[in-house]
C-alpha positions, 0 to 999 in steps of 0.5 A, spaced: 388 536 230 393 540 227 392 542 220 399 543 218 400 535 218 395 536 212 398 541 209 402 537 202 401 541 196 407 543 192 408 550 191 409 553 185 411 561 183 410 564 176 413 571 175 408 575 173 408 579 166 403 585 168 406 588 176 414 588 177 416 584 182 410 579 183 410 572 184 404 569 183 403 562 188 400 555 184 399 550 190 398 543 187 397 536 188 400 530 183 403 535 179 407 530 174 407 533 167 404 528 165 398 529 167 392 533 164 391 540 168 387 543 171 387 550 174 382 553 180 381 560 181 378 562 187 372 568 189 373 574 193 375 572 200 378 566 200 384 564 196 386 558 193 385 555 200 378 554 199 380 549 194 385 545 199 383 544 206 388 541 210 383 536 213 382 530 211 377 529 206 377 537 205 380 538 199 377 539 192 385 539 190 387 533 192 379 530 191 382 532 183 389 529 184 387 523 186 382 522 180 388 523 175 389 529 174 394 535 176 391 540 180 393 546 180 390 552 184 392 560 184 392 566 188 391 572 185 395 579 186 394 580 193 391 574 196 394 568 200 401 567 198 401 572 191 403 577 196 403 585 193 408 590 194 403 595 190 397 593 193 401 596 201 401 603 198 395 604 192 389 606 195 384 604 191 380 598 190 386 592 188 386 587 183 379 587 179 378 582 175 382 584 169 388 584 173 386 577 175 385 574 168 392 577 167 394 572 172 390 566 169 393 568 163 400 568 166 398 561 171 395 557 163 402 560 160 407 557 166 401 550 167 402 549 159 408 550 158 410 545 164 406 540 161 406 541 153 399 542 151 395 546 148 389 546 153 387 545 161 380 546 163 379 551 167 374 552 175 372 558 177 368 559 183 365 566 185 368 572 183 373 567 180 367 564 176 366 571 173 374 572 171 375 565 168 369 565 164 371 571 161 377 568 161 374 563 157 370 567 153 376 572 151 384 571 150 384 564 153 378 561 149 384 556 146 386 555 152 380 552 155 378 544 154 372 544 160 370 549 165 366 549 171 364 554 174 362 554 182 357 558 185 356 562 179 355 570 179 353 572 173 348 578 172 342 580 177 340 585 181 342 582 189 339 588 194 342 584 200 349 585 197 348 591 194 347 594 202 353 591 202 357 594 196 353 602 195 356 608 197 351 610 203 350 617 200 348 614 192 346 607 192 348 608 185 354 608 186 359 603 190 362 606 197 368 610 195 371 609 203 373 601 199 381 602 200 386 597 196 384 592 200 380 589 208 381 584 213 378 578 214 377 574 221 374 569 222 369 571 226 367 575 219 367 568 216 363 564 221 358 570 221 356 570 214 357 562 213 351 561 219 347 566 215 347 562 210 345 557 213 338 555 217 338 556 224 340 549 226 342 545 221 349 542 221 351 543 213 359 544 216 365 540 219 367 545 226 375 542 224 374 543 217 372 550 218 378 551 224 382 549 218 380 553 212 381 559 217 388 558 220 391 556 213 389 561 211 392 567 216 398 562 216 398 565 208 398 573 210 405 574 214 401 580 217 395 577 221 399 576 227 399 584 227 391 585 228 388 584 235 384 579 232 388 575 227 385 577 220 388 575 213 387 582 207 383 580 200 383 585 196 377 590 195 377 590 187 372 584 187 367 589 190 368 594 183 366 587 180 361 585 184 357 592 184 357 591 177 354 583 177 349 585 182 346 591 179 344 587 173 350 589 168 354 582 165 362 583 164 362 579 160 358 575 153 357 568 156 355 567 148 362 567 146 365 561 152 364 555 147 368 549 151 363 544 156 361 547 161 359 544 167 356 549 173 355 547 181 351 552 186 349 549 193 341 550 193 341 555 200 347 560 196 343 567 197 350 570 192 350 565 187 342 565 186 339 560 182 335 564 178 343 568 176 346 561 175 340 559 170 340 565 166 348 564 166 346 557 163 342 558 158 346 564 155 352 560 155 354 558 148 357 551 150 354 546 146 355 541 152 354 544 159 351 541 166 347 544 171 348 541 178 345 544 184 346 541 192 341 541 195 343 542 203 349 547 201 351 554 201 356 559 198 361 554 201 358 547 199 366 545 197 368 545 204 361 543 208 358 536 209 356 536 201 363 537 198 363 528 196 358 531 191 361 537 189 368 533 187 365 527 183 361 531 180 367 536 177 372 530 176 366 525 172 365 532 168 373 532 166 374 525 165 368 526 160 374 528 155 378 522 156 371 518 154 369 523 148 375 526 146 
């Protein structure tokens, strides 16, 4: 089945207040300006094609859409359709969360604008569930009227990841051979999603996954260049990341007043249950949720499991229509 017949959302690009010639790209499903928004950011690797599978089913996108709301996902500086002239000649690390809660900052302004309101609520997932709560927790703590945050990282030592992200020569230290950004395949994706999962078990969809990954490449005008066809994400998440994973928050969880609601599949070794309750209980929402599912990974939001990732989030933000 080929993923293009499914590719339907809208494209939106919002001229970037922070890096000259930069066009941030929105994908939207039931994007009428009346509606009540919600904007998804996306984590590390994936860009907002995580959040809208062309398959059917797939996307927690349209899932959104189709509960009433307008929904809305970004790419930030440098990932899928957000394409960076700067980030083809820096060498460093491109695009930490500081750069990205500048992005949110010019998707919330451009989002509210459009629909002439004072708030959207607001889903991180991953490094995006690090940006939007600081986001949430800072300068758009007026703006956002629900946040959920997905595969939650917050603060807690992780020496698997830290193998990963320390410098070879000093662990106490990321890896300074981290340029501006790296190439991802899918066989990079396929390898750390089975890792994840037990030996045998059939959490995730083989057309969903072919779908993601396609997408996804179809986003990067490069990837046909590489032997193996590859898509670039940023690397400034890996100077993000290396400070969440060695125990060092990035921001104050007690500062975020607005409704939280927090998911993680149960089998996540990233978003660790022990990271995400002790993100829970020191968030200052007077109102806030933890849901945990069982039989899922860092990528619960595109396996078998995604149903119960969806109506979760859309019973959370139509709360707001019921208690206003």
């Amino acid at each position: 089945m080929s993923w293009r017949r499914h590719d339907t959302a809208t494209s939106h690009f919002v001229a970037s207040t922070d890096e000259t010639d930069l066009a941030l790209h929105l994908r939207a499903h039931g994007d009428d300006p009346a509606r009540t928004p919600v904007l998804f950011v996306h984590g590390a690797t994936y860009a907002s094609r995580l959040y809208d599978v062309p398959h059917p089913g797939a996307s927690w996108l349209k899932a959104t859409a189709d509960a009433g709301f307008a929904a809305y996902a970004l790419d930030i500086r440098g990932y899928g359709k957000s394409h960076s002239a700067r980030m083809e000649h820096t060498k460093a690390p491109y695009a930490r969360a500081s750069a990205a809660r500048r992005d949110i900052d010019d998707a919330v302004n451009w989002i509210l604008a459009r629909h002439d309101r004072l708030q959207l609520h607001l889903v991180g997932g991953s490094w995006g569930s690090i940006t939007t709560a600081s986001y949430a927790a800072g300068t758009g703590a007026d703006r956002v009227e629900r946040l959920v945050l997905y595969a939650p990282i917050f603060a807690e030592k992780n020496d698997a990841w830290l193998s990963l992200l320390a410098d070879p020569a000093d662990a106490s230290r990321l890896n300074p051979a981290f340029g501006a950004c790296r190439l991802v395949t899918e066989a990079d994706t396929r390898a750390r999603w089975d890792a994840e999962m037990p030996e045998g078990a059939d959490w995730r969809d083989e057309d969903v996954f072919q779908a993601m990954v396609r997408a996804s490449l179809a986003d990067d005008p490069q990837s046909p260049r590489h032997e193996a066809p590859a898509f670039r994400a940023p690397n400034g998440t890996f100077v993000d990341l290396f400070e969440a994973f060695s125990a060092r928050p990035l921001y104050d969880p007690g500062a975020i007043r607005a409704p939280a609601l927090l998911i993680r599949g149960g089998a996540d070794p990233t978003s660790t249950r022990s990271d995400a309750l002790q993100l829970f209980d020191r968030l200052g929402s007077e109102q806030k949720h933890y849901l945990e599912i069982a039989n899922g990974a860092h990528f619960v939001s595109a396996e078998r499991q995604a149903p119960s990732v969806f109506d979760a989030t859309a019973r959370f933000l139509l709360e707001t229509a019921l208690h206003p």
